[in-house]
C-alpha positions in Angstrom: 4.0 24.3 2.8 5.6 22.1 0.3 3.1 19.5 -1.6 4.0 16.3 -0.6 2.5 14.9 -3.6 4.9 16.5 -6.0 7.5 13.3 -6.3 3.9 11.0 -7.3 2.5 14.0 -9.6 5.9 13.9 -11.5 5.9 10.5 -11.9 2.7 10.1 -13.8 0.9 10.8 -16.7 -2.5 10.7 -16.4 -3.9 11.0 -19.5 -1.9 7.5 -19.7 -2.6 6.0 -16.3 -5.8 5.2 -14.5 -4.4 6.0 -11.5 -5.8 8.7 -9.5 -4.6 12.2 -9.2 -5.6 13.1 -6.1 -4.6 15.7 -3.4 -3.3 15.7 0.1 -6.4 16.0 2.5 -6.9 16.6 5.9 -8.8 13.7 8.3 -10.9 15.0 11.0 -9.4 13.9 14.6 -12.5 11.6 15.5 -12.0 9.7 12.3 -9.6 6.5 12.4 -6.6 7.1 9.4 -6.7 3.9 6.6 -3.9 1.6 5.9 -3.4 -0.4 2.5 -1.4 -2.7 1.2 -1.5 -3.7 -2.6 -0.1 -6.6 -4.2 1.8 -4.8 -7.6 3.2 -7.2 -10.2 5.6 -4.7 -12.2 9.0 -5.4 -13.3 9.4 -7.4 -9.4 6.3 -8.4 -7.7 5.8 -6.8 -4.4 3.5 -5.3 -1.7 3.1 -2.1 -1.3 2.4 -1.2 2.5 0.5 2.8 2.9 -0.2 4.1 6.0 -2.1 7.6 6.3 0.0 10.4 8.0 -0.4 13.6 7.3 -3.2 13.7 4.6 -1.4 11.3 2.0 -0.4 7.8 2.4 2.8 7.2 3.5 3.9 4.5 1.5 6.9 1.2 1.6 7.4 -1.2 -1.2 7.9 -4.9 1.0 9.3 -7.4 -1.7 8.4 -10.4 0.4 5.3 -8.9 1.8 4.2 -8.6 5.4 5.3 -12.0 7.8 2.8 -12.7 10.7 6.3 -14.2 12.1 7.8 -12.1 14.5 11.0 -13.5 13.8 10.7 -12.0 10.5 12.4 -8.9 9.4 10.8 -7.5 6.3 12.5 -5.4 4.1 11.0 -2.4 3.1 11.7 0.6 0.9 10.4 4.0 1.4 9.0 5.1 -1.7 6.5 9.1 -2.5 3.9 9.5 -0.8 0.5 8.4 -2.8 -2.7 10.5 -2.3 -5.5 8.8 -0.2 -7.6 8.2 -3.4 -4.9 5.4 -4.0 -6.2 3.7 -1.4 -9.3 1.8 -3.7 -7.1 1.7 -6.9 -7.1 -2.0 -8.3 -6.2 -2.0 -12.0 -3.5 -2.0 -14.5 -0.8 0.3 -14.9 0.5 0.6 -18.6 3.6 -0.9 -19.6 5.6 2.1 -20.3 4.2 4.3 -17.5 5.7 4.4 -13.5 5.1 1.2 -12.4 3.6 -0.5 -15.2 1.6 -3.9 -14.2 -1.6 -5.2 -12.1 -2.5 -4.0 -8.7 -4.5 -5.8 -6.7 -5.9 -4.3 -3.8 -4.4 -7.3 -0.9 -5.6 -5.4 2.1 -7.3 -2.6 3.7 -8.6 -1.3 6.9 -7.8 1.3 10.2 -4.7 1.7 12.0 -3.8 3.5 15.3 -1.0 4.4 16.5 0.6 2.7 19.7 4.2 4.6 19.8 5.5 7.0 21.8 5.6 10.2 18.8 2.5 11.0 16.9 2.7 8.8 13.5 4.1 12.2 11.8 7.1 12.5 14.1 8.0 8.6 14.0 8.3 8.4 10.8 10.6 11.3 10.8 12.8 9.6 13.7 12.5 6.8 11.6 10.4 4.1 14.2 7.0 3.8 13.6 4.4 1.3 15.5 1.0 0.7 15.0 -1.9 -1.7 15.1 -3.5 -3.0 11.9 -7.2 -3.2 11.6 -7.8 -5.0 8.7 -9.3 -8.3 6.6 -6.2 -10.1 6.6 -3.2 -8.0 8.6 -4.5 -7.2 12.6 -2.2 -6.4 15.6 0.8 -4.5 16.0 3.6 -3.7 13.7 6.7 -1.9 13.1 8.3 0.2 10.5 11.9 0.6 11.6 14.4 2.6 9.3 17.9 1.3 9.1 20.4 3.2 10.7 20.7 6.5 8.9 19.3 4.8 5.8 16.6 7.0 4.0 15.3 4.7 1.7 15.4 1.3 3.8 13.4 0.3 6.5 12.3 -3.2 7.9 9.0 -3.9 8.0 8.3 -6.5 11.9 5.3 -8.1 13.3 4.6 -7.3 16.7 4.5 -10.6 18.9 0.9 -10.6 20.1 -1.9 -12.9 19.8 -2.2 -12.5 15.6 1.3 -13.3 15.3 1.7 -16.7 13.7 5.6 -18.8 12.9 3.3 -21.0 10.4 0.6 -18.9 8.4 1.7 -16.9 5.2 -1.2 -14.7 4.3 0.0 -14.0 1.0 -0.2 -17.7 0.0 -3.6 -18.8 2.3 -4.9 -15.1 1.0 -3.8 -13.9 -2.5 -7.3 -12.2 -3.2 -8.2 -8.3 -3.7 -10.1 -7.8 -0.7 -12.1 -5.3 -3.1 -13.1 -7.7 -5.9 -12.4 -11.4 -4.5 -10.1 -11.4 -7.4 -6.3 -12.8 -8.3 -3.9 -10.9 -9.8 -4.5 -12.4 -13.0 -8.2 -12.1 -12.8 -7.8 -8.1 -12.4 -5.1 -8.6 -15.7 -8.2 -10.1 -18.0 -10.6 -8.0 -16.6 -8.7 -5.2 -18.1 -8.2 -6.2 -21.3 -11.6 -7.6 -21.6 -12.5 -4.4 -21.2 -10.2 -2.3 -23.3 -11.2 -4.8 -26.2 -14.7 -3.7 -25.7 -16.1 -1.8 -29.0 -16.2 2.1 -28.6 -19.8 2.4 -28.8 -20.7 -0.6 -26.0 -17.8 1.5 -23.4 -20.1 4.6 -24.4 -23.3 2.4 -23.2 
């Protein structure tokens, strides 16, 4: 069985990084799969959208972030698979290292899946749709690749009663959902604390 984790394992050094190694687990059935989305300021800021298929977290890089507008066709690029420990990283990334820059964790909660395939399948046919349980994003979306496109897909609110033509979450909602902080908040906090004398980080 290849390790779908390879592509993010390559990527990273993490004696360098504080981002989590992790490993590709296996859910039990009675056990809803997470979904994520992380706000990620490196050289573009963008969302990162992860959805848990297959014991990793499927993941899509949305440069606008998710639209509660139906009408709104998000674009969305397929980027490695991240372990499921990824799913609670807020931090910084190092400049210099894979995506150096904040993260700020923007949203998280359950998802199930309301397609025809099992979430595996879509994704391999390239049409995946869902519904969001979480503190900002609820209802049904779609992931829908683009043609025989790989790498694109589009990213489209479902039009049910949490869609919305006037509410843009990222603006009304730019916290972490973890810490109540902004993206800048979770950028001080981390050099408040690599400024912090050896022996009071020993404490």
């Amino acid at each position: 069985m290849p390790d779908s984790l390879a592509t993010y394992h390559k990527k990273r050094s993490f004696n360098k990084t504080p981002e989590p190694r992790g490993k590709v687990h296996k859910r039990a059935a009675n056990i809803k799969p997470t979904f994520v989305i992380q706000k990620h300021d490196a050289t573009r800021l963008h969302y990162d959208f992860r959805l848990e298929i297959d014991g990793v977290l499927k993941s899509w890089a949305v440069p606008k972030g998710p639209s509660l507008n139906p009408d709104d066709k998000r674009l969305a690029v397929r980027t490695e698979d991240h372990p499921i420990e990824y799913g609670g990283f807020e931090g910084v990334i190092p400049q210099g290292q894979y995506g150096g820059g904040t993260v700020l964790l923007w949203d998280r909660g359950t998802f199930e899946n309301v397609g025809a395939l099992e979430p595996l399948d879509a994704e391999r046919k390239g049409h995946l749709k869902f519904r969001l349980h979480g503190k900002k994003l609820r209802g049904v979306f779609s992931l829908i690749r683009m043609g025989r496109d790989e790498k694109n897909w589009l990213l489209v609110k479902g039009d049910d009663e949490f869609a919305s033509r006037k509410t843009d979450l990222t603006k009304s909602k730019p916290k972490s959902v973890k810490t109540g902080h902004t993206l800048d908040q979770v950028s001080r906090s981390h050099k408040v604390w690599q400024s912090r004398p050896r022996s009071q980080s020993r404490a």
